[in-house]
The first five atom37 places (N, CA, C, CB, O) and aatype in JSON, in Angstrom:
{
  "aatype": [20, 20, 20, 20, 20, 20, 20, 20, 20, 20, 20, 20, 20, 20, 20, 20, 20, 20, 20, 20, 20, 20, 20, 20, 20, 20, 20, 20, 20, 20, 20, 20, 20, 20, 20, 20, 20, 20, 20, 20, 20, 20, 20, 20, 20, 20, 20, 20, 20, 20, 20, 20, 20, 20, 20, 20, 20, 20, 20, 20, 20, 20, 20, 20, 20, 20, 20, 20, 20, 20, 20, 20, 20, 20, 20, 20, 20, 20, 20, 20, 20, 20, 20, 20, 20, 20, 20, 20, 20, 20, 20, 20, 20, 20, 20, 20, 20, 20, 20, 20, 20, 20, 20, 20, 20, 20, 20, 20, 20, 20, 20, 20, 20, 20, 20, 20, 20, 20, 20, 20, 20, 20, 20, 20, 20, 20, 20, 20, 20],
  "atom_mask": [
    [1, 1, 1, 1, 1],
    [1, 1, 1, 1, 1],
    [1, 1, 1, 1, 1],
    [1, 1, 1, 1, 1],
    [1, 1, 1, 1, 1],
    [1, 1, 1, 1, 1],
    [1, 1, 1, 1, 1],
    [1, 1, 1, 1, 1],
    [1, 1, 1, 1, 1],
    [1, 1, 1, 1, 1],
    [1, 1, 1, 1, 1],
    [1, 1, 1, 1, 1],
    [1, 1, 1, 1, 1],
    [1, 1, 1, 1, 1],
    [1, 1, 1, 1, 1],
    [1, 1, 1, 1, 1],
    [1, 1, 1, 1, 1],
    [1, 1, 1, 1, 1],
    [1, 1, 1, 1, 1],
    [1, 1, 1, 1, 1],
    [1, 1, 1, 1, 1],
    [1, 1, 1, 1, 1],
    [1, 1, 1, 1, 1],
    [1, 1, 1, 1, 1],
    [1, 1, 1, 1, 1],
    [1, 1, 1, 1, 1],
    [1, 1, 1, 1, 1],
    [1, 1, 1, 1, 1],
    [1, 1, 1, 1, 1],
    [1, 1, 1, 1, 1],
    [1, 1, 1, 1, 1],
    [1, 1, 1, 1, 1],
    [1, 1, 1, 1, 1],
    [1, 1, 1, 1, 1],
    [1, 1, 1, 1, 1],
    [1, 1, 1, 1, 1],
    [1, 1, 1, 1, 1],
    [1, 1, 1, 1, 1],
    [1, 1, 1, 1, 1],
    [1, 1, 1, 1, 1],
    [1, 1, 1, 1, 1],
    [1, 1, 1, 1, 1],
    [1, 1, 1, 1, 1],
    [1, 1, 1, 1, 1],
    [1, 1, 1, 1, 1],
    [1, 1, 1, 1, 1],
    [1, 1, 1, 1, 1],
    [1, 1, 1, 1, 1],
    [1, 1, 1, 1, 1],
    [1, 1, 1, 1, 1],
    [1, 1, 1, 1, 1],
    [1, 1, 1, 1, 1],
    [1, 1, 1, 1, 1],
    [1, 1, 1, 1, 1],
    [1, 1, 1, 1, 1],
    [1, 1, 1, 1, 1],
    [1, 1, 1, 1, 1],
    [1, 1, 1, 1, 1],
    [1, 1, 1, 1, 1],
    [1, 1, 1, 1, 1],
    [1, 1, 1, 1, 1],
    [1, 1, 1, 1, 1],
    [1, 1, 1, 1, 1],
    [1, 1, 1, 1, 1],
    [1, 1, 1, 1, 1],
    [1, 1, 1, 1, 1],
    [1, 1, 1, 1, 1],
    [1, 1, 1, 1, 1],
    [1, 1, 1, 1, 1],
    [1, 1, 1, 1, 1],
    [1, 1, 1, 1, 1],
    [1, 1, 1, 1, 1],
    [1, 1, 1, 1, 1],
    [1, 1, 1, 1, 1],
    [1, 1, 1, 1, 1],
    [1, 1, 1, 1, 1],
    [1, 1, 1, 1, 1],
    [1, 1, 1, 1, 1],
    [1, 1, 1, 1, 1],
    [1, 1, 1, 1, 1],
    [1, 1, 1, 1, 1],
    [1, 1, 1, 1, 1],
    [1, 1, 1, 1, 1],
    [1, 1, 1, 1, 1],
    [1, 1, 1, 1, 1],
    [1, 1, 1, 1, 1],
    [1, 1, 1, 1, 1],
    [1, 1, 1, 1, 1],
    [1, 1, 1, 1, 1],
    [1, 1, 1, 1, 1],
    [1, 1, 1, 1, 1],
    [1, 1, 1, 1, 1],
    [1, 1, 1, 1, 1],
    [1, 1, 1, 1, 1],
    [1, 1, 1, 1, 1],
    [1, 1, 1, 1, 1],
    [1, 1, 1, 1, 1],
    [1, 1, 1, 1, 1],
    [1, 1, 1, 1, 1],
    [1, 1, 1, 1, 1],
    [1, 1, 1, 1, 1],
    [1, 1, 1, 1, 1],
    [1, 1, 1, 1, 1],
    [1, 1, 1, 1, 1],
    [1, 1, 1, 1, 1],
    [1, 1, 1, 1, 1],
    [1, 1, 1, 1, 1],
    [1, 1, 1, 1, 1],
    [1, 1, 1, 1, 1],
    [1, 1, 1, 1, 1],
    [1, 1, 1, 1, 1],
    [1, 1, 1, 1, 1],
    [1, 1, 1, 1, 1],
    [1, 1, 1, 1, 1],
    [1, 1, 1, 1, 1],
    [1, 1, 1, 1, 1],
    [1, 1, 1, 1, 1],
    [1, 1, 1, 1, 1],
    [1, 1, 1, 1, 1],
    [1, 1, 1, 1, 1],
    [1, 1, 1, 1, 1],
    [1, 1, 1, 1, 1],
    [1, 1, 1, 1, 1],
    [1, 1, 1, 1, 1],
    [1, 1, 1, 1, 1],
    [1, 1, 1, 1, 1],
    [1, 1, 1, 1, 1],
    [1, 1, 1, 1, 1],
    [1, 1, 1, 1, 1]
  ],
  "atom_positions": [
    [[0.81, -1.18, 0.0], [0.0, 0.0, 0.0], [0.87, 1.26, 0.0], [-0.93, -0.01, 1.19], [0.57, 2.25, -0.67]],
    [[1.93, 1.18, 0.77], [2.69, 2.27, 0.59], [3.6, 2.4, -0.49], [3.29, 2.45, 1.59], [4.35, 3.37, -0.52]],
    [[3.64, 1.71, -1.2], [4.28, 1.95, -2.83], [3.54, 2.58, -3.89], [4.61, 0.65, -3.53], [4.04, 3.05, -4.91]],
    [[2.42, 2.55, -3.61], [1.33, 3.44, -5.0], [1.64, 4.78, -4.03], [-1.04, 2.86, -5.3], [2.49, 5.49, -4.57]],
    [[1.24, 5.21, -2.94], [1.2, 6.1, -2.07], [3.08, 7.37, -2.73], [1.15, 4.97, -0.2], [3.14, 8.48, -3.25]],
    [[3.95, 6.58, -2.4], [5.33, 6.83, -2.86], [5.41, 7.24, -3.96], [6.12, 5.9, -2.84], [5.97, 8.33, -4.04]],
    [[4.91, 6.57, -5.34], [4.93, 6.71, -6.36], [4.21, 7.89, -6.6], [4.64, 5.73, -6.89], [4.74, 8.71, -7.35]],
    [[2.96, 8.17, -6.05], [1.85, 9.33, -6.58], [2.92, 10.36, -6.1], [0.0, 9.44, -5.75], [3.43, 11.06, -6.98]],
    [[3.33, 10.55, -4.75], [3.89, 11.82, -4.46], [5.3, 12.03, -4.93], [3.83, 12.03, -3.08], [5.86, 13.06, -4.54]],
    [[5.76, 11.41, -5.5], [6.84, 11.92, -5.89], [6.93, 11.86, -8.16], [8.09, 10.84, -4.81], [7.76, 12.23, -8.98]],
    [[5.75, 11.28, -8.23], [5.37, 11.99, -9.33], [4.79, 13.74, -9.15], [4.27, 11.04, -9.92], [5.1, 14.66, -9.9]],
    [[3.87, 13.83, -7.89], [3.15, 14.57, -7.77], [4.65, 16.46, -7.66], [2.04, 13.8, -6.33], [4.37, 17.61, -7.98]],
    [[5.99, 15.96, -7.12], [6.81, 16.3, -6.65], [7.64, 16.64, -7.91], [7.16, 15.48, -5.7], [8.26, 17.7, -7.86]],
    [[7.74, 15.96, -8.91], [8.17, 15.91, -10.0], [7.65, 16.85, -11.02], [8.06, 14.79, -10.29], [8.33, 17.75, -11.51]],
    [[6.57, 16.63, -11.27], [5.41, 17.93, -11.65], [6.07, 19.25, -11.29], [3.82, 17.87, -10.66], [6.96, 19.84, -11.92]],
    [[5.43, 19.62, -10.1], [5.52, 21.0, -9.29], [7.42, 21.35, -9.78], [5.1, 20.69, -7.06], [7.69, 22.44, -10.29]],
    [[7.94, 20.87, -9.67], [9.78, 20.83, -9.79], [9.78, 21.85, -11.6], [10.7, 18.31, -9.96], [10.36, 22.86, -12.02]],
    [[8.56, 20.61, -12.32], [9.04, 21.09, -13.92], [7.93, 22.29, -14.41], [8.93, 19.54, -15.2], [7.98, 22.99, -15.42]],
    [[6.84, 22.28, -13.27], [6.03, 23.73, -13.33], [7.02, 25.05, -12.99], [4.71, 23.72, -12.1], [7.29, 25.99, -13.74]],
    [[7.47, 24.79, -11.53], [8.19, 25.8, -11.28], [9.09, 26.49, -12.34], [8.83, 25.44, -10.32], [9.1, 27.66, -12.71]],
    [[9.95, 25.25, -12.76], [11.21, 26.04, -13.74], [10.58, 26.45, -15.04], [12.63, 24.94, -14.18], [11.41, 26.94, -15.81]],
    [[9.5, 26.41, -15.46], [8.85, 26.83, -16.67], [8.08, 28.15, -16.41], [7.91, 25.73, -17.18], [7.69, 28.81, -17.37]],
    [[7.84, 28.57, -15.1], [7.39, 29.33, -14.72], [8.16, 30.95, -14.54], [6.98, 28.66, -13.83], [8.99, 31.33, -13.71]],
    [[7.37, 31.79, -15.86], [8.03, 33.43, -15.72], [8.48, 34.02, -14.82], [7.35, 34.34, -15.91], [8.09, 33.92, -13.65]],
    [[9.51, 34.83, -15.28], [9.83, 35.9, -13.66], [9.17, 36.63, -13.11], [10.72, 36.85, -13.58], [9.23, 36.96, -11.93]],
    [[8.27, 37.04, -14.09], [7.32, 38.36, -13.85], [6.25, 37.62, -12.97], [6.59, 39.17, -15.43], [6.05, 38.17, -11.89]],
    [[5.46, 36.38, -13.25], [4.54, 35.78, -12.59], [5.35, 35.14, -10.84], [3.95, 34.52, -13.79], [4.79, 35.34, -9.76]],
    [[6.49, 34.5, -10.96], [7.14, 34.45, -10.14], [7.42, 35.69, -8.76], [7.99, 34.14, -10.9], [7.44, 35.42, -7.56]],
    [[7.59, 37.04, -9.38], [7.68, 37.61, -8.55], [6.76, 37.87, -7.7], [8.07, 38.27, -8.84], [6.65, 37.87, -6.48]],
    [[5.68, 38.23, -9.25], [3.91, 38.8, -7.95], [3.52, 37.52, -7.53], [2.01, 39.67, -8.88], [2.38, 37.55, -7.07]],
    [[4.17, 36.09, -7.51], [3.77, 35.01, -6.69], [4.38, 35.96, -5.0], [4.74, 33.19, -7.3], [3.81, 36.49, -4.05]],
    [[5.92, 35.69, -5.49], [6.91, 36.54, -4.12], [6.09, 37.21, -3.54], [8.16, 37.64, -4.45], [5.63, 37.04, -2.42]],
    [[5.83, 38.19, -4.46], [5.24, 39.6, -3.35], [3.69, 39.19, -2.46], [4.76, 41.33, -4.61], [3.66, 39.27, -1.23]],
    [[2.67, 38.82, -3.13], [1.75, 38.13, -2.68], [2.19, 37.35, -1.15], [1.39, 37.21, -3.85], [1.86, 37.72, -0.02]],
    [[3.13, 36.07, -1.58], [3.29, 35.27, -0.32], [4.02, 36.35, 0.81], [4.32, 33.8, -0.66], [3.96, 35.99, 1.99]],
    [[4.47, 37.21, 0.62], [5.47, 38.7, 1.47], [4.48, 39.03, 2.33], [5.99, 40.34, 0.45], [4.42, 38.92, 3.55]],
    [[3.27, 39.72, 1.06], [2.43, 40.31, 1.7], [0.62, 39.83, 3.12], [2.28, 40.9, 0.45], [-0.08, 40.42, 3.95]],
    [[0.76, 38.23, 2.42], [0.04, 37.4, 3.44], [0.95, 37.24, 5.03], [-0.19, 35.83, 2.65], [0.44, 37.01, 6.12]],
    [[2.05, 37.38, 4.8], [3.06, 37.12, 5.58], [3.01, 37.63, 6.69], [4.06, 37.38, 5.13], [2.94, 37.18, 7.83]],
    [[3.07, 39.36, 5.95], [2.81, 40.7, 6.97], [1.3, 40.72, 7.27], [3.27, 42.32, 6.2], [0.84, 41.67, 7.91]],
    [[0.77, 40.06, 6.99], [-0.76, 40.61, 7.39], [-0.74, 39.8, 8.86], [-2.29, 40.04, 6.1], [-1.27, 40.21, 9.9]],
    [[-0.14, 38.8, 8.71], [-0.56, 37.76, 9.99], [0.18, 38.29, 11.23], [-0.05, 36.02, 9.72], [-0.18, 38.05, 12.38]],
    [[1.28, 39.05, 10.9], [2.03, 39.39, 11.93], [0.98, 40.59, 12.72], [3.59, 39.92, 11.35], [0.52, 40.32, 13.83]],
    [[0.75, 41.63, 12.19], [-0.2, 42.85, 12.99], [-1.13, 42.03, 13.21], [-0.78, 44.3, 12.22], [-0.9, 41.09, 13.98]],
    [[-2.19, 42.15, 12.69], [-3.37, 41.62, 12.62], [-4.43, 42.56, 13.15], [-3.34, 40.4, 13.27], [-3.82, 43.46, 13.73]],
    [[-5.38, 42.72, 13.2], [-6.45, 43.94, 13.61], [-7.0, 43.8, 14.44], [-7.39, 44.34, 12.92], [-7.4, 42.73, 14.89]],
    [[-7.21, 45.27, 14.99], [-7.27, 45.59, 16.68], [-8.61, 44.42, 17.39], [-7.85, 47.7, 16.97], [-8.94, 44.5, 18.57]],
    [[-9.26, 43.35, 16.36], [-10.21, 42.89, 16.93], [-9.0, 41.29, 17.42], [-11.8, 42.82, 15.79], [-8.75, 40.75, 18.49]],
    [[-8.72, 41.12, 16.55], [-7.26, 40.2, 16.64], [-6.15, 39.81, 18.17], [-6.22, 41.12, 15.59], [-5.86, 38.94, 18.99]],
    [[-5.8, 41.58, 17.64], [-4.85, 41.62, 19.11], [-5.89, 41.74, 20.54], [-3.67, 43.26, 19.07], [-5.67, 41.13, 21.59]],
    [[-6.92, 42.55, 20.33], [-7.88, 41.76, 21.64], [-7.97, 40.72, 21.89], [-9.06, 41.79, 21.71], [-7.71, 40.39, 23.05]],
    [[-8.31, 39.89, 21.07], [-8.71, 38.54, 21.47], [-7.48, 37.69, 21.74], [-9.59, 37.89, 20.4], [-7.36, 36.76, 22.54]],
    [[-6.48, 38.27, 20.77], [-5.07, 37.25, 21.77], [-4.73, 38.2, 23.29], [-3.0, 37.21, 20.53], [-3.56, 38.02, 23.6]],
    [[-5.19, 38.8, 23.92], [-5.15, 39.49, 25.3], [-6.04, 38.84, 26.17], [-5.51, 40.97, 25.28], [-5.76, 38.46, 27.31]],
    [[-7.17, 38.71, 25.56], [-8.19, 38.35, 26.12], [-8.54, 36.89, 26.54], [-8.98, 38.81, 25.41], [-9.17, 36.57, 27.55]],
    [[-8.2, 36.32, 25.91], [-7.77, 34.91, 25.72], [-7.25, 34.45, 26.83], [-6.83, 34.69, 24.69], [-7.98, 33.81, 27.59]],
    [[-6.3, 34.62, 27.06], [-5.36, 34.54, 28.24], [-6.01, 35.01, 29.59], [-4.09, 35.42, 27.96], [-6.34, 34.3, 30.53]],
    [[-6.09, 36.13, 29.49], [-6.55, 36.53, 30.66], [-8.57, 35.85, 31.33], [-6.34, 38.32, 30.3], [-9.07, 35.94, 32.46]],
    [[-9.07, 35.35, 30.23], [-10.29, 34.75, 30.25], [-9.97, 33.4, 31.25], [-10.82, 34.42, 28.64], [-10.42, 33.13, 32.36]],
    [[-9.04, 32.7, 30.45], [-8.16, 31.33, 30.9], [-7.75, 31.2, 32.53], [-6.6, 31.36, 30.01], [-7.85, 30.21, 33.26]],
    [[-7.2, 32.7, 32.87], [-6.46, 32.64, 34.12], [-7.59, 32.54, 35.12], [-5.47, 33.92, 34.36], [-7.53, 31.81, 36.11]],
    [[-9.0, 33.61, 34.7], [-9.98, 33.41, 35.09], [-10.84, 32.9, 35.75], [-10.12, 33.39, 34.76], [-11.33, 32.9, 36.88]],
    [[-10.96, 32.19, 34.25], [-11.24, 30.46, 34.64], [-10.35, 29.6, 35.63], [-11.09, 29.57, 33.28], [-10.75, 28.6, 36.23]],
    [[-9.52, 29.94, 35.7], [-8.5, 28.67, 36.77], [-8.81, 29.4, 38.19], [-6.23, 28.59, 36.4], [-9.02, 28.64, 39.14]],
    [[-8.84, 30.56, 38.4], [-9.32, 31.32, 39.41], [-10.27, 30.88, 40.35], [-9.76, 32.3, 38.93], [-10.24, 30.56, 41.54]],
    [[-11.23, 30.96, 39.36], [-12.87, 30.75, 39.82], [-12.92, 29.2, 40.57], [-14.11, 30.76, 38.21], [-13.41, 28.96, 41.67]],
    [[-12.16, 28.07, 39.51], [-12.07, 27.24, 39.78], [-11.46, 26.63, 40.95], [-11.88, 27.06, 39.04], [-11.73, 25.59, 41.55]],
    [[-10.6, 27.52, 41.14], [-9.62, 27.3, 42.33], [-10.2, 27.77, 43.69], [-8.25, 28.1, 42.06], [-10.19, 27.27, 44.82]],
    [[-10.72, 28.94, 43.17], [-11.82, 29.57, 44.58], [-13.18, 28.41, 44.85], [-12.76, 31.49, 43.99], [-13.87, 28.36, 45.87]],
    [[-13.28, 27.75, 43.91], [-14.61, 26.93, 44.65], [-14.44, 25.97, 44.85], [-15.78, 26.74, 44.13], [-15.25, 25.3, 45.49]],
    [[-13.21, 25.44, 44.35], [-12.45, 23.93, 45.1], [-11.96, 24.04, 46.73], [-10.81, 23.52, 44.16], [-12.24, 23.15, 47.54]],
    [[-11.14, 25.35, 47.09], [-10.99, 25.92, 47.75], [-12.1, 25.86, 49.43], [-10.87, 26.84, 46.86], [-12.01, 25.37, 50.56]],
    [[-12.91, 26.55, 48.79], [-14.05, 27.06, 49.86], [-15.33, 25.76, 50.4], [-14.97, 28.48, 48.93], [-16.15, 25.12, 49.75]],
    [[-14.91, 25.8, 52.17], [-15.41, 24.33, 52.29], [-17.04, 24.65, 52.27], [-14.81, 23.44, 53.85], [-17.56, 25.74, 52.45]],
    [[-17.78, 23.19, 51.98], [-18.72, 23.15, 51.72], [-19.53, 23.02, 52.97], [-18.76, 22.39, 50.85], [-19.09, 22.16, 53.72]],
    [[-20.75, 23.73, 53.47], [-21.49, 23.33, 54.36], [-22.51, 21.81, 54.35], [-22.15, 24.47, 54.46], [-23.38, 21.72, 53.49]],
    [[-22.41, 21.22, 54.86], [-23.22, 20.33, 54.99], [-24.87, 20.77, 55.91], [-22.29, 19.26, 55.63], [-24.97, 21.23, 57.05]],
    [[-26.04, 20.42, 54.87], [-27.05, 21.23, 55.55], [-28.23, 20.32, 56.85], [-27.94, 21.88, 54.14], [-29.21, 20.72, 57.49]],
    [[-27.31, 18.55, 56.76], [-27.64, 17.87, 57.48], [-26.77, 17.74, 58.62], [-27.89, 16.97, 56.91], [-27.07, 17.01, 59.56]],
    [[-25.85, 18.33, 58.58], [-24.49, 18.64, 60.17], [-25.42, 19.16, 61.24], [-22.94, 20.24, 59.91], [-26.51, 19.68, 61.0]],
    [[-24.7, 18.92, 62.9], [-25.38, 19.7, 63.83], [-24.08, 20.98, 63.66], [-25.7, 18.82, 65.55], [-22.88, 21.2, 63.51]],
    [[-25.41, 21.55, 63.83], [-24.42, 23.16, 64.04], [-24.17, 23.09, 65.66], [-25.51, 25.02, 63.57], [-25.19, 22.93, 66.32]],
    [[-22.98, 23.17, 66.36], [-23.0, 24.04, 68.06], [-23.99, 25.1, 67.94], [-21.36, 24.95, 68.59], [-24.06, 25.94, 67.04]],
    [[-24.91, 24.94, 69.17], [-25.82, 26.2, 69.39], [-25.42, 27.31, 69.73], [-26.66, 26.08, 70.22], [-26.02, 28.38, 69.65]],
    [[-23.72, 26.97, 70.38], [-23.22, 28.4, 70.39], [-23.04, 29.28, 69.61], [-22.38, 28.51, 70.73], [-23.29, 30.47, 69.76]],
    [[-22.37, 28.51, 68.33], [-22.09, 29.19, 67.52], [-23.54, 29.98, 66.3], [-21.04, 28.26, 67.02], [-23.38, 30.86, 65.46]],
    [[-24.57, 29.39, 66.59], [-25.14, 30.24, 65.91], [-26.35, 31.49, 66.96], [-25.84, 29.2, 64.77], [-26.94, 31.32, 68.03]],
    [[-26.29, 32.51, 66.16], [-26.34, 33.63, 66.76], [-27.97, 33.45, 67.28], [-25.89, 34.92, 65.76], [-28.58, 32.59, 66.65]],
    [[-28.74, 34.15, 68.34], [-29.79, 33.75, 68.91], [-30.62, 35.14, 67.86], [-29.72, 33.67, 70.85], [-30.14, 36.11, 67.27]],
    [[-32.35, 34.54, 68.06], [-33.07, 35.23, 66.73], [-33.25, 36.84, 67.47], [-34.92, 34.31, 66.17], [-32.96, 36.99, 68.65]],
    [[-33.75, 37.94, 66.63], [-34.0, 38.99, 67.02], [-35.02, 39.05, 66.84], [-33.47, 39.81, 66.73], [-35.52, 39.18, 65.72]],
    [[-35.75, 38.95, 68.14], [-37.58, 39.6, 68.09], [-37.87, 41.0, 68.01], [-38.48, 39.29, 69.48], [-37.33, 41.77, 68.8]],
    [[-38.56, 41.36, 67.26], [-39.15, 42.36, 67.2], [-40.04, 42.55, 68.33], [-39.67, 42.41, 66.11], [-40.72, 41.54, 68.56]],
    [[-40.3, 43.8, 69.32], [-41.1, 44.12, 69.89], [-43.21, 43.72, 69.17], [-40.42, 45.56, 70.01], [-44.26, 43.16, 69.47]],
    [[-42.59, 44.48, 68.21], [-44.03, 44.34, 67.49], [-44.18, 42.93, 66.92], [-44.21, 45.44, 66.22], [-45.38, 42.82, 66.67]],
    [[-43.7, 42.05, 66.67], [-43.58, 41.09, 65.95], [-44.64, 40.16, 66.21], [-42.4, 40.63, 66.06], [-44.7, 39.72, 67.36]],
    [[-45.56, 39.72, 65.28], [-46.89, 39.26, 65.56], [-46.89, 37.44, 65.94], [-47.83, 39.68, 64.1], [-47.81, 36.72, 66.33]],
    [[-45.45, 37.14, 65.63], [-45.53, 35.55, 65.77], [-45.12, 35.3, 67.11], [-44.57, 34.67, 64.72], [-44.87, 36.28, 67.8]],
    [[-44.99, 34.13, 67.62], [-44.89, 33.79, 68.75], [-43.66, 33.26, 68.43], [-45.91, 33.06, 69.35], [-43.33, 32.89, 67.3]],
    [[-42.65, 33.19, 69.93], [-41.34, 32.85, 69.71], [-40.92, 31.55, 69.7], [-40.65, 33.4, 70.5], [-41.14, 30.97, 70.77]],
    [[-40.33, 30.84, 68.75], [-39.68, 29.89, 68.96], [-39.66, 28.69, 69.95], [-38.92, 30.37, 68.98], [-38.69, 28.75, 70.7]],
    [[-40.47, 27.63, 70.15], [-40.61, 26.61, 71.32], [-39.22, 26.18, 71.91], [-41.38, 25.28, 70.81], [-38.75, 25.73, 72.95]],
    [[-38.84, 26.55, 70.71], [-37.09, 25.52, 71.17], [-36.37, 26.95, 71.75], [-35.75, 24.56, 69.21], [-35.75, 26.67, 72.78]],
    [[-36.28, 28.0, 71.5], [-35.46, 29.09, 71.63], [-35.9, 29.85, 73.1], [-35.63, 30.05, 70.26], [-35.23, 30.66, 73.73]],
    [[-37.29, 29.29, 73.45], [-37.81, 30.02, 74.1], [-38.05, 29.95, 75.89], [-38.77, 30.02, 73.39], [-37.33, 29.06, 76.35]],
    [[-38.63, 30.46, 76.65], [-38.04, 30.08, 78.11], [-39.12, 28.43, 78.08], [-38.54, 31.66, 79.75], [-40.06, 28.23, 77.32]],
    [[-38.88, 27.99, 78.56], [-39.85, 26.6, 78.86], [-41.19, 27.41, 79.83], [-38.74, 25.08, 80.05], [-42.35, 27.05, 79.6]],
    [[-40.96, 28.35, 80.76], [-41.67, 28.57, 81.78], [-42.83, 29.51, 81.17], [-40.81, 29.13, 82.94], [-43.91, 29.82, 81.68]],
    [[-42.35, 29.83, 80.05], [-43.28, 30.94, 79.17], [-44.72, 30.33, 79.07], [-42.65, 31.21, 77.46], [-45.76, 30.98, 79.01]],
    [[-44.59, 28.81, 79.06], [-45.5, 27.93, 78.43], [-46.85, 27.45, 79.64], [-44.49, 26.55, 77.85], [-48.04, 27.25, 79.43]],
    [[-46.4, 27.41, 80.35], [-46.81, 26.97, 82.01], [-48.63, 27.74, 82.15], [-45.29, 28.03, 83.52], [-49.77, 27.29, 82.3]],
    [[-48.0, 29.04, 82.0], [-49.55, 29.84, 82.31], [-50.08, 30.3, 80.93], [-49.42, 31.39, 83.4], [-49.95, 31.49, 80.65]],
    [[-50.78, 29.3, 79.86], [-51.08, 29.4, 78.92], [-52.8, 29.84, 78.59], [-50.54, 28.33, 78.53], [-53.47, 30.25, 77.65]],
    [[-52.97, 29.5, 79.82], [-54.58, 30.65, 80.12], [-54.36, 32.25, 80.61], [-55.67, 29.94, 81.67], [-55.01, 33.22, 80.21]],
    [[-53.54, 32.24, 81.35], [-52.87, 33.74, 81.26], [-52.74, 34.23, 80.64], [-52.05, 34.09, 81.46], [-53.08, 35.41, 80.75]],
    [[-51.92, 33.62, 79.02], [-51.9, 35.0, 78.39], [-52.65, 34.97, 77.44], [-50.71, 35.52, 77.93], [-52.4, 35.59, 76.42]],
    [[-53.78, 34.2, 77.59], [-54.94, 34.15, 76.92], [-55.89, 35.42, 76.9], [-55.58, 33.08, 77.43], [-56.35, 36.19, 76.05]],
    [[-55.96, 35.19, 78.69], [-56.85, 36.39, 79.04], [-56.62, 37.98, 79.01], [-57.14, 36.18, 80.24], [-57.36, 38.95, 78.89]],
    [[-54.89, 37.73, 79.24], [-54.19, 39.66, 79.03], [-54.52, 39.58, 77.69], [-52.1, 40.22, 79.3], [-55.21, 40.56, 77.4]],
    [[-54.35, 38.92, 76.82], [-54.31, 39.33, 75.2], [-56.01, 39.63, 75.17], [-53.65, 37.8, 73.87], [-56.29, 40.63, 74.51]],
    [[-56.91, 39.09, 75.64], [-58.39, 39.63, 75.67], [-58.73, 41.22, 76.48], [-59.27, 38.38, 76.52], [-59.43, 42.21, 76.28]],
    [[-57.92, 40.8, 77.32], [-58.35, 42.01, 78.44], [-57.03, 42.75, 78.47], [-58.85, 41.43, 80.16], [-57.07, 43.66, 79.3]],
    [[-55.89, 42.64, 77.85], [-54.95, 43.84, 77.58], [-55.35, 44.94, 77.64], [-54.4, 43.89, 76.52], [-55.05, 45.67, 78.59]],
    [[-56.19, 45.36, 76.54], [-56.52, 46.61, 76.11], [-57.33, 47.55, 76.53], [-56.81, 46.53, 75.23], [-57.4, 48.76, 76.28]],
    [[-58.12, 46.6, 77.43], [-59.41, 47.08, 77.88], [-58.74, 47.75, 79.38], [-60.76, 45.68, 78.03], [-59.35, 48.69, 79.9]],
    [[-57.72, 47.34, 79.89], [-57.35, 47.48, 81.16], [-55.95, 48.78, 80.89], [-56.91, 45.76, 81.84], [-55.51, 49.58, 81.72]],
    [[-55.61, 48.62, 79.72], [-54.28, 49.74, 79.66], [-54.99, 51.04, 79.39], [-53.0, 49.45, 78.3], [-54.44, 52.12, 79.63]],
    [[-56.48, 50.93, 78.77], [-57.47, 52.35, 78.73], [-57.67, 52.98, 79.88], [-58.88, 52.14, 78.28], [-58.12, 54.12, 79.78]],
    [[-57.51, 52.67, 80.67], [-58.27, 52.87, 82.17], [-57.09, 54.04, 82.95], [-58.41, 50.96, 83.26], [-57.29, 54.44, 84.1]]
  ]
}
């Protein structure tokens, strides 16, 4: 298989060899200048060009950044016990219309639960007075 393969390209090689030398000066040159001038184009290249080779890079570092920051940063687990110390106790609002917390709250709060049945009925009627 690699003998037809051999043969084509270096016929193919043979060709191009007896094109070239048959080939004018004049056509030859504006070949030159042409391949000169593709040459120089690649080197500048336009201001959308040289952005994007800036940008490129700096997109990349970015990316490794981001990546690195969230590999980095430990993950909470939302089935862990938290220490009760460590988390901060709630802020009631004076006005705040809900009732506080069973777990957060005094146990003894609970005790006289007809009590504050009746101030919350007769609160108002008694702070008029």
């Amino acid at each position: 298989m690699n003998a037809p393969d051999n043969h084509l390209e270096r016929r193919a090689r043979e060709l191009y060899r007896v094109a070239a030398r048959q080939l004018d000066p004049a056509t030859a040159a504006r070949l030159r200048a042409a391949r000169r001038a593709a040459l120089a184009g690649t080197e500048g290249g336009s201001p959308a060009q040289r952005l994007l080779r800036l940008l490129l890079p700096a997109g990349a570092f970015a990316a490794i950044a981001f990546a690195a920051l969230m590999l980095s940063t430990p993950v909470e687990n939302p089935n862990s016990a938290t220490p009760t110390s460590l988390v901060p106790a709630p802020v009631l609002d004076a006005d705040s219309e809900l009732p506080p917390d069973a777990a957060a709250a005094d146990p003894a709060l609970y005790q006289n639960m007809d009590f504050y049945g009746w101030l919350a009925r007769n609160g108002e009627s008694q702070a008029s007075r």
